[in-house]
SELUM-208048 format. One record per residue: residue in three letters; x, y, z of N, C-alpha, C in turn. Coordinates in steps of 0.001 Angstrom, whole numbers, plus 524288, in hexadecimal, padded with zeros to 5 digits. Each point is the difference from the previous one (the first is absolute). Last residue first. Layout:
// residues N
ALAXYZXYZXYZ...
// end
This chain:
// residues 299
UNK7EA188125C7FAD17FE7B807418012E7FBA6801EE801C5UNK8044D7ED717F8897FC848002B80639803498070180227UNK801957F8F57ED93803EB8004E803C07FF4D7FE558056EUNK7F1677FE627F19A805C47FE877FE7A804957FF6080327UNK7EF2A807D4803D57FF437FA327FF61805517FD417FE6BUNK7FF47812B68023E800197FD12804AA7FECC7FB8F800BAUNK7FFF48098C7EE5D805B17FF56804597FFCA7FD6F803C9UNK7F0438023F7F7BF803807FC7C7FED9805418015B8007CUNK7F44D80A6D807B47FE097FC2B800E9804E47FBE07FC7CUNK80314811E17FAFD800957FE54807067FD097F97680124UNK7FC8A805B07EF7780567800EC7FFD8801707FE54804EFUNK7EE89804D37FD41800DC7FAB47FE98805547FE4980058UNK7FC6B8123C8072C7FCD27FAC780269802CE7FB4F7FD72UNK802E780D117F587804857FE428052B7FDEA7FE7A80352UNK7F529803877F1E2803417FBBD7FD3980256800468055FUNK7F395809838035F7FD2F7FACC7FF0F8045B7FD1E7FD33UNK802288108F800997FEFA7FE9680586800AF7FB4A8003EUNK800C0808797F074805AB8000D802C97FEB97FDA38055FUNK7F43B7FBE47ED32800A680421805838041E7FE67804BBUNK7FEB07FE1C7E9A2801547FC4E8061C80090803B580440UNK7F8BD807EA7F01F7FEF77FA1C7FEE6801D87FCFA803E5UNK8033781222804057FD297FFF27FCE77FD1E7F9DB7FCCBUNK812038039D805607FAEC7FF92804147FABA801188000AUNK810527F7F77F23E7FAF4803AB801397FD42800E38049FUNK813A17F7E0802167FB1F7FE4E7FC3A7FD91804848000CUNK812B47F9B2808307FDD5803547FD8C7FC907FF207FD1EUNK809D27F834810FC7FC497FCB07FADA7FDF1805327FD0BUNK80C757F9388106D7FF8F806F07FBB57FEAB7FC147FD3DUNK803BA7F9C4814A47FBCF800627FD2A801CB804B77FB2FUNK80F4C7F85180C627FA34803C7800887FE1B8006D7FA82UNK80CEE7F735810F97FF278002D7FAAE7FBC38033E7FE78UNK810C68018780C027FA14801F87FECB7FF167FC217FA9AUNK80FEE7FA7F80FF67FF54805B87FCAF7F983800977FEC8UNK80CE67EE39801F87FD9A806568033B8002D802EC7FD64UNK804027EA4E7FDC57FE3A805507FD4E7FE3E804A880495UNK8065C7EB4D7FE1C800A08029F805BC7FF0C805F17FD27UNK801F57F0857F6D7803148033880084800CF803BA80370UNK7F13F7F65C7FC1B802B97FC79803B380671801FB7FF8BUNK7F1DD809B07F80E7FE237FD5F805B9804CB7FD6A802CDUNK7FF34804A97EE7580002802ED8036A8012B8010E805EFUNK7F91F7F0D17F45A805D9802B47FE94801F58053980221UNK7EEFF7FAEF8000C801757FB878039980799801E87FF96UNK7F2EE8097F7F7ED800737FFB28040B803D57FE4D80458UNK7FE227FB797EE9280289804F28013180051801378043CUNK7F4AC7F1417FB73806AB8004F80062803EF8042D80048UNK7ECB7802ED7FFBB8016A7FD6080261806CB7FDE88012EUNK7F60A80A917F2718012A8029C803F0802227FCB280512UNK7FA187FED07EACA801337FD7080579802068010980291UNK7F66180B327F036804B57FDEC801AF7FEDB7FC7480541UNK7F16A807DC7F406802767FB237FDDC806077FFF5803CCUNK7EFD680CB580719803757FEA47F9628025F7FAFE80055UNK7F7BA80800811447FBF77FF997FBBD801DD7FF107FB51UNK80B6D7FFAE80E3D7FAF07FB18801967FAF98018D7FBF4UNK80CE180F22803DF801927FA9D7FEC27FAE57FD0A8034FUNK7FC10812B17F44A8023F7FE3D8065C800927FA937FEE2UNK8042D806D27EE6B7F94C8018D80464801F98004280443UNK804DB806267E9D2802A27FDC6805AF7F8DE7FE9C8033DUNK7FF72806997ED84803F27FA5D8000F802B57FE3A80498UNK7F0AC80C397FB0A7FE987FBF58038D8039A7FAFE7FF17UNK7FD828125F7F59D7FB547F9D87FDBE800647F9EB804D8UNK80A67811C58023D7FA208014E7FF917FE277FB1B7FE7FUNK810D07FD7C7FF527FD6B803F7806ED7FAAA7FF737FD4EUNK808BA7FD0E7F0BD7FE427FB44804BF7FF688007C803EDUNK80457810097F6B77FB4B7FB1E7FDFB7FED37FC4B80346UNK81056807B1803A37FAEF803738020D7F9D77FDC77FE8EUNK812337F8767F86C7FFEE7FF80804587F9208031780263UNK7FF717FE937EC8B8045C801E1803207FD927FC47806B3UNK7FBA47F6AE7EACF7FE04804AD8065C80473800A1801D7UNK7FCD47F1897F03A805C98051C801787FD50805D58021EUNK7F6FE7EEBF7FD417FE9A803CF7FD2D802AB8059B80176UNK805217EE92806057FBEC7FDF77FD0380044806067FB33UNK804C57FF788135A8030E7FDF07FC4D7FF21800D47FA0AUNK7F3D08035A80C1A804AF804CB80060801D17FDA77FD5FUNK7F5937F3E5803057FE93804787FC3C8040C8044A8007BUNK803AA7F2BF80AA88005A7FE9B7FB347FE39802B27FCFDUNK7FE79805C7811358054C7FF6B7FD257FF997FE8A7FB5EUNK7F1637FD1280732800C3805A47FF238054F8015E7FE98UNK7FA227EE57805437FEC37FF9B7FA7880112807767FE89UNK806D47F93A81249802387FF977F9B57FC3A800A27FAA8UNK800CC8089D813E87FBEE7FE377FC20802647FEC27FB04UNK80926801F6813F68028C801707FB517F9947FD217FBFDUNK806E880892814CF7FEB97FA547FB997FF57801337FB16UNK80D30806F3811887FBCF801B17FD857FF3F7FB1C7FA8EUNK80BDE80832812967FC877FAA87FD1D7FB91803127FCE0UNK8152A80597806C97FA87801BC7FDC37FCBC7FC677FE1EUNK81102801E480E497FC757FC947FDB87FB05804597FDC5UNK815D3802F6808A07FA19800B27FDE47FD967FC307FD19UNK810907FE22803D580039801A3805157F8D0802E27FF52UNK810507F0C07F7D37F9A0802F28005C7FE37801AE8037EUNK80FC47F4C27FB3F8015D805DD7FF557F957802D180190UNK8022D7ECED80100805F88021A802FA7FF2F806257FF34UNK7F4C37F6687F6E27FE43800EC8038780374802638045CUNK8003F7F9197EAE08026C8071F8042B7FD457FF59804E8UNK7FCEE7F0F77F72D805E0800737FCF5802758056980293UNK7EEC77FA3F801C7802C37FA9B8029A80729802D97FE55UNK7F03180A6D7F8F7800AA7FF2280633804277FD22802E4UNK7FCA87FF187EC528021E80454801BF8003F8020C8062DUNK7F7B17F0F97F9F3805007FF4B7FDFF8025F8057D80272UNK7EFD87FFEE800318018C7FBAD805E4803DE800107FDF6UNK7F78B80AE47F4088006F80324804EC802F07FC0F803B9UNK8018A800407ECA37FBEC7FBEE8049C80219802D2803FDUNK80081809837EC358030B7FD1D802BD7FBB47FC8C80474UNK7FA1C80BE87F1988004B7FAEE7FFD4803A57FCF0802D7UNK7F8C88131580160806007FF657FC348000C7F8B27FEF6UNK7F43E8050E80D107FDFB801AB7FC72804947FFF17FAB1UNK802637F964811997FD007FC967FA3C7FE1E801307FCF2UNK80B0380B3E80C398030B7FB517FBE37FC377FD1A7FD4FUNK7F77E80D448089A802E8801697FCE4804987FBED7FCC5UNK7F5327FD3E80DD57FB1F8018B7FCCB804B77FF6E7F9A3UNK806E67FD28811647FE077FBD17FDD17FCF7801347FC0FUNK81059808A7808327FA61802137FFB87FD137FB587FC84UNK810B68081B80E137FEDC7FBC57FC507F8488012880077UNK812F280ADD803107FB0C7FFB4802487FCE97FBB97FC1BUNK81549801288065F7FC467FF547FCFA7FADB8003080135UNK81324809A7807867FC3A7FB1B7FDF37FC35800547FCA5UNK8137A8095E804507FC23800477FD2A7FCC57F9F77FFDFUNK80FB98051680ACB7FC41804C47FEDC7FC05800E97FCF6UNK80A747F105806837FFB8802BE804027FD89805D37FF59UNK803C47F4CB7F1587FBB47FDCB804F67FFF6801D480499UNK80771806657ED0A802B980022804947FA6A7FD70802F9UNK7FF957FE857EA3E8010E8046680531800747FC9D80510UNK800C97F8437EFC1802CA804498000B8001580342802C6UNK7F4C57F0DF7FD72805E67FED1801C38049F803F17FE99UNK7EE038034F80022800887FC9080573805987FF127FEB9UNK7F7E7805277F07480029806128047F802677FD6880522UNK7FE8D7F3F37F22180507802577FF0C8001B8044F8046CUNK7F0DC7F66B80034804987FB57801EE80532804C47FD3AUNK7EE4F807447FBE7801D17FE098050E802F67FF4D802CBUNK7FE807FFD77EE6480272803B4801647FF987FFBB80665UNK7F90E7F1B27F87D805F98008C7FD45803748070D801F3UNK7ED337F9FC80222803137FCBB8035680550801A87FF78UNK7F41780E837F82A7FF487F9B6800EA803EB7FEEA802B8UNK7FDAA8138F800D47FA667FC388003D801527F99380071UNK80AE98144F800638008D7FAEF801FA7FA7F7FD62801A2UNK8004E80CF47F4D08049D7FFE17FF36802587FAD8802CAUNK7EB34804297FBF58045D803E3804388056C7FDA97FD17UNK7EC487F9EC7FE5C801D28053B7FD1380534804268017CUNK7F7DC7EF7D80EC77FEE7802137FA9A800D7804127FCE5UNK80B107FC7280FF97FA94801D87FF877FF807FE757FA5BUNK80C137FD4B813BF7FF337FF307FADF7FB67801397FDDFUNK809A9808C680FBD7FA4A7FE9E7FE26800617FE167FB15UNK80EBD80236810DE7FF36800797FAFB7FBD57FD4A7FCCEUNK80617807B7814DC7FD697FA717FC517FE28801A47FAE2UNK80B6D809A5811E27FE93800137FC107FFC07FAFE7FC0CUNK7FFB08090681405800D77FAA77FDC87FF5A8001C7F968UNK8041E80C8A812857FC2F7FECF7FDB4802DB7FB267FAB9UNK8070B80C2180D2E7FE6C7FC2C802817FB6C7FCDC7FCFBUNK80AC7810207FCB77FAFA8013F800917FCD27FAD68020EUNK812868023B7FB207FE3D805FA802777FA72800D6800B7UNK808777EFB07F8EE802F58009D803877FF6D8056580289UNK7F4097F89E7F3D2801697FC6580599804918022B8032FUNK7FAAB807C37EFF87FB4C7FEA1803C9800577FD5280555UNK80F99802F67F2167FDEA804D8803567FB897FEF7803CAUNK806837F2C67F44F80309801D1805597FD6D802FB8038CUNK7F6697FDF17F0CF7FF407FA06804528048A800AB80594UNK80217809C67EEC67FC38802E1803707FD9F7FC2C804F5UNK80FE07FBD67F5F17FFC3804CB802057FB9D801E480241UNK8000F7F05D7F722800E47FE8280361802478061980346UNK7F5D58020B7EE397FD0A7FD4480529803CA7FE25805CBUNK80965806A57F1597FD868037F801A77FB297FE6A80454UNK80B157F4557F605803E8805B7803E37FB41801DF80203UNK7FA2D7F4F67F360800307FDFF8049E804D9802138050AUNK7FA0E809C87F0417FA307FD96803B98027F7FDD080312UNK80C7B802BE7F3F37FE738043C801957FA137FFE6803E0UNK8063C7F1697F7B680459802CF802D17FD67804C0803F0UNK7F7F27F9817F0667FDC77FB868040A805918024D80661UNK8003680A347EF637FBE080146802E37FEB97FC0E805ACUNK80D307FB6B7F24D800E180474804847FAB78031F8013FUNK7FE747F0E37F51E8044D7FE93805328001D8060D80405UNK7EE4D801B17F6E6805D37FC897FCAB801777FF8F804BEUNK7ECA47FEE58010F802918029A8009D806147FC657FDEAUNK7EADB8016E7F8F1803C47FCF680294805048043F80011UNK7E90F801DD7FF6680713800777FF3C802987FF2080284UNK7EA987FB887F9CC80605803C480400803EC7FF6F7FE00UNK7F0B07F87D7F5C280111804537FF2E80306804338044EUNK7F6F07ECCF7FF01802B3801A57FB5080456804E27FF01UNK7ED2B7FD8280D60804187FC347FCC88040E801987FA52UNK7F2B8809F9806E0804018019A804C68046A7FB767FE6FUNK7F59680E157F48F8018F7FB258030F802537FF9580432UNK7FA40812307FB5B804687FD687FFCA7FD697F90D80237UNK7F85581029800737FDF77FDBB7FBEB806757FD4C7FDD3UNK7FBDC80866810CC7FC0A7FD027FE697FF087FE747FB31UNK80FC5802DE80F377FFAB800DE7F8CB7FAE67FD297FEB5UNK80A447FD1B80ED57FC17804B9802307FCF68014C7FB72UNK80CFE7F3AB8012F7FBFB7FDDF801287FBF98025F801DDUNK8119B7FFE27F80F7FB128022F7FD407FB717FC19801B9UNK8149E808AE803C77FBDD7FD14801197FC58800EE7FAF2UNK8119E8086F804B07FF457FC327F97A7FAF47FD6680188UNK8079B80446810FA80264802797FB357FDD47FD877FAC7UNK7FDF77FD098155F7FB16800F87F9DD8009B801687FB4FUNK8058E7F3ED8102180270802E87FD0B7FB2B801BB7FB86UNK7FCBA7FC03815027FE267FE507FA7F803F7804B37FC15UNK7FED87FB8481672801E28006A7FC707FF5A7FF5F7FAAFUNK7F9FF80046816667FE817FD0A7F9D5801FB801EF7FAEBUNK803B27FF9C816777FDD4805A67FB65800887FC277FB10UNK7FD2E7FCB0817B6802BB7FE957FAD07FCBF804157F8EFUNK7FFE47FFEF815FB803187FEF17FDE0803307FDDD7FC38UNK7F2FA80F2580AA3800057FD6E7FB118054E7FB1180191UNK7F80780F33809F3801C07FB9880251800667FC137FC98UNK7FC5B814567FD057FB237FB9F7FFFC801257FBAA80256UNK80CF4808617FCF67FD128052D802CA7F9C57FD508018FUNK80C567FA077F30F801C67FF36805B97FF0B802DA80370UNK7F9C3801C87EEA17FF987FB1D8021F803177FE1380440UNK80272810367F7117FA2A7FF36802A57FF567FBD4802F6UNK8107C802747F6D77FF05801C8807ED7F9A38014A80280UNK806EE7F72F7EF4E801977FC60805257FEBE8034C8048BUNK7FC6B80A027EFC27FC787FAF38001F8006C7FD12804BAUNK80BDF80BD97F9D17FBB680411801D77FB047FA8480144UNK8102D7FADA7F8F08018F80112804577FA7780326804D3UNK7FFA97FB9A7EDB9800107FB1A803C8800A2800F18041FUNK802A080D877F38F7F9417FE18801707FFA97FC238032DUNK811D68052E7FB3B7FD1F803A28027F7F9877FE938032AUNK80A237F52D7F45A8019D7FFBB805397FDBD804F0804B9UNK7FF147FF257EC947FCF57FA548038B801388000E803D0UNK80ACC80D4C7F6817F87A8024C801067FE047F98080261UNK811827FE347FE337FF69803F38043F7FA1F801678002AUNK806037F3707F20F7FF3E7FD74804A4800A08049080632UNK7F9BF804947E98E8043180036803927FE727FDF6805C9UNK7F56E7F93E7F2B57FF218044A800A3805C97FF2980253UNK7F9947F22F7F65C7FE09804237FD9580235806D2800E7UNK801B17EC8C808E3803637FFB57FB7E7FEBE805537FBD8UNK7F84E7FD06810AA8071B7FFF68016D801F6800A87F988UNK7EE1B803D080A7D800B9800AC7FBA38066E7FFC47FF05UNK7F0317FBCE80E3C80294800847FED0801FB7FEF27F8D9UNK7EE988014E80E02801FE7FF7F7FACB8051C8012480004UNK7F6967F79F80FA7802988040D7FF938008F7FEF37F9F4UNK7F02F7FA9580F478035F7FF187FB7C803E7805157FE55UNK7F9A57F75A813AC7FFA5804C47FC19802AE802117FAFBUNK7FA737F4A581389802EC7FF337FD4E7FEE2804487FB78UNK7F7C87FC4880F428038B7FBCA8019E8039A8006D7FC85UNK7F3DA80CC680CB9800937FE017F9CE802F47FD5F800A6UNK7EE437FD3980BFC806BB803A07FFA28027B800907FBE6UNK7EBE97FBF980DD8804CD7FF887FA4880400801578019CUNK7EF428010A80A6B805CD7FD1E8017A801B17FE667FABAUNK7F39280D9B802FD7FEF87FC5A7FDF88013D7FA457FFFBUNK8070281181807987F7BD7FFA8800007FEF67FAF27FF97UNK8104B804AC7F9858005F7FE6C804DB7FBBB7FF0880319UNK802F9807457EE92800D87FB58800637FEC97FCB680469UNK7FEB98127B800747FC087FEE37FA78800547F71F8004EUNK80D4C80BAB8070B7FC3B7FFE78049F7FAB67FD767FB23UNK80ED9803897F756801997FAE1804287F990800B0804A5UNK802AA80A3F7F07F7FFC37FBFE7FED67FF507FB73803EEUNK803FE810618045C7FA6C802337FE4C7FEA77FAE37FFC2UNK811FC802CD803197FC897FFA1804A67F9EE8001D7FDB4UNK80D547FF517F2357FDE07FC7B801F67FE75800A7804D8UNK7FCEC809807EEE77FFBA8015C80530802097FBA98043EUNK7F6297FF5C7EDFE8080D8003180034800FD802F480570UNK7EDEB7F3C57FB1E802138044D800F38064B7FF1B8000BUNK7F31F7F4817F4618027880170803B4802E7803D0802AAUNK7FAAF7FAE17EE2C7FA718035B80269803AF8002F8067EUNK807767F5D67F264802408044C7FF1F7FB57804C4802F0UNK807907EF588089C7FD2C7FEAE7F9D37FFBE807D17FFF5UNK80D267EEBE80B267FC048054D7FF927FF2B8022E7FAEAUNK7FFBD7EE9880CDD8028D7FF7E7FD667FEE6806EA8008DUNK7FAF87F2F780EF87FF00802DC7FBB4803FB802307FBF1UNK7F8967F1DC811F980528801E77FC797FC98803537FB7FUNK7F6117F4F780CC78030D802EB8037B804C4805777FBEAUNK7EAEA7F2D07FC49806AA801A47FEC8803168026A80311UNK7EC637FA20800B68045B7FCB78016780615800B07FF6EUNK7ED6E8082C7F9AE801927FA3B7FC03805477FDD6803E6UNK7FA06811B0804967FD017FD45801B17FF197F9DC7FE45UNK80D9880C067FC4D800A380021806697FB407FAC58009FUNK7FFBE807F67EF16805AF7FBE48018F800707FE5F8049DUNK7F38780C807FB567FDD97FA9F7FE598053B7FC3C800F9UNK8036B812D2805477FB837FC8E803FE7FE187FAFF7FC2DUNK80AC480B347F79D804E57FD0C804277F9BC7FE71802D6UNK7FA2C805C57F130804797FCBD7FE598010C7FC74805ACUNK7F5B680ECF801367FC587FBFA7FF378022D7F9807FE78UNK80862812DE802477FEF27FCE5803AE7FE0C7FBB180078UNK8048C8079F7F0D28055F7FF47802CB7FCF77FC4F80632UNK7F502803007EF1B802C5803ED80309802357FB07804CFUNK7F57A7FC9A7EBC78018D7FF1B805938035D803CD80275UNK7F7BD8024E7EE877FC3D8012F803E88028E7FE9D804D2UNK80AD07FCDC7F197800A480564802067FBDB7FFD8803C2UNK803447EFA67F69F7FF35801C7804BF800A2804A1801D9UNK806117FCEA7ED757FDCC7FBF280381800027FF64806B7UNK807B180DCE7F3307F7B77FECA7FFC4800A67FD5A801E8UNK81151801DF7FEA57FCBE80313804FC7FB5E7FF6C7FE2DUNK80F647F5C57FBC47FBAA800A67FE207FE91801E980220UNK80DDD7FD63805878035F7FFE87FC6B7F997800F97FC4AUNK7FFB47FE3981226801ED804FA7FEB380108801637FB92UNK7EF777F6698087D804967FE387FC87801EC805807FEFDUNK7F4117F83F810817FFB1803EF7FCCC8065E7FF0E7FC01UNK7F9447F25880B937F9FC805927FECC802418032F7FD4FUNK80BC07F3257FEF37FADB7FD36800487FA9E80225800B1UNK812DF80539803A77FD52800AA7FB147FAF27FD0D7FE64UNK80A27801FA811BF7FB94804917FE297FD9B7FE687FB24UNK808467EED98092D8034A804E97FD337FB05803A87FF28UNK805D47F15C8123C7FC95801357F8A58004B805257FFBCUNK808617F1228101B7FF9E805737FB157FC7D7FF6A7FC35UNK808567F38E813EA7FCDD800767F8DE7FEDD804377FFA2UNK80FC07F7B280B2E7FCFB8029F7FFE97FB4E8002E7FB1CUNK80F8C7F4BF80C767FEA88014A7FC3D7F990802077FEA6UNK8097F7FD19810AB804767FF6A7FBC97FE6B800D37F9CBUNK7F5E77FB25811338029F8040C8008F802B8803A67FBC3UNK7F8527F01D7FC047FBC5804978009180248803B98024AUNK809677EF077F80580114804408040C7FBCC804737FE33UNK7FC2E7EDB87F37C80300803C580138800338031780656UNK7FEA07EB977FC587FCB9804BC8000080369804ED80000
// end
């Protein structure tokens, strides 16, 4: 069984409200977000772009509720922008989040993305990085992974992502064995490797040594396959319902678990299923989300 002391559950804002799509869920407000999370069982929160930048404003807002944030995506840009402007913003980023009691910051190279690109496929069409770019990222992530941890006590976990630079297995396994483990882990995301066609249990069993975040999220293959199918961007399949909460899509969550589990895992896992709330009411999915965690783990 996992340490209930020891390991925490999360779910992500985007589920009421999408930053990267703001029609979808603009009607939800910030509060209604952190009180349905509070009230589906969650302790952890991620932060979504309706959230106050205040963090005493943020933290008492949380504390009502018994939340907290647990984590907070960072766009970094190593291979695009001079590594002093990323460092600037990162830096402006670690001290919200240690102000909040954060200890870990989520990392996504976004240089060359196109998973924001609505009329960008999403198959087919990222970019691959040369030797000296793959250099230049992996200098540059284990510099800012220093910095977090060693001036800000914080943990930096690198977000593989659809439409990104580091999506399949193969870049993965080159980002892991080029940066420093003492400064750069892995936030592992089950939605996202099966969505790239990798197996989330393969990819668990092989980095569990490095994983310091868990993003569960399920995956509606016949909606992938139309993404596939009829060359849709990443954002398309948000809307047509290519993620869910786990225990409603096609992945087995069980051995992962279990792989987890018996590695002795701490930290958060937490719920980011980006759908229509509007077609999956946000309440009623992290209810269902929370219930089958706790059938799964006994969380």
């Amino acid at each position: 069984m996992f340490n209930k002391e020891k390991v925490k559950l999360g779910i992500a804002p985007i589920a009421w409200t999408n930053d990267d799509l703001p029609d979808l869920g603009k009607e939800n407000t910030f509060e209604q977000c952190v009180s349905e999370m509070a009230l589906a069982g969650f302790t952890g929160s991620e932060v979504g772009n309706k959230y106050p930048k205040d963090p005493e404003v943020l933290r008492e807002a949380l504390e009502l509720r018994g939340m907290e944030i647990c984590n907070q995506w960072f766009s970094s840009f190593l291979i695009t922008k001079p590594f002093e402007e990323v460092e600037k913003e990162f830096r402006a980023q670690l001290a919200f989040l240690k102000a909040m009691g954060a200890k870990i910051i989520g990392a996504s190279e976004q240089s060359h993305s196109v998973q924001g690109m609505q009329d960008t496929p999403i198959f087919g069409h990222k970019y691959v990085m040369n030797d000296q770019e793959w250099e230049t990222f992996c200098t540059g992530m284990n510099r800012l992974g220093k910095i977090a941890k060693e001036e800000y006590g914080i943990s930096l976990t690198f977000h593989h992502h659809m439409g990104t630079v580091v999506q399949n297995p193969d870049e993965v396994e080159r980002m892991m064995e080029n940066t420093d483990p003492e400064y750069v882990s892995l936030l592992f995301d089950t939605g996202h490797f099966t969505y790239c066609g990798a197996d989330p249990l393969e990819m668990v069993k092989k980095y569990v040594g490095r994983i310091k975040h868990v993003h569960l999220k399920d995956i509606r293959p016949e909606v992938v396959e139309k993404v596939k199918k009829e060359n849709l961007s990443f954002l398309e399949g948000v809307r047509l319902g290519a993620f869910t909460v786990p225990g409603d899509g096609c992945i087995d969550f069980e051995p992962i678990f279990q792989v987890l589990e018996e590695a002795g895992y701490e930290g958060y896992m937490l719920v980011e299923a980006e759908q229509d709330p509007a077609k999956a009411n946000p309440l009623k999915y992290a209810i269902k989300a929370r219930k089958f965690i706790a059938e799964k783990t006994g969380l």
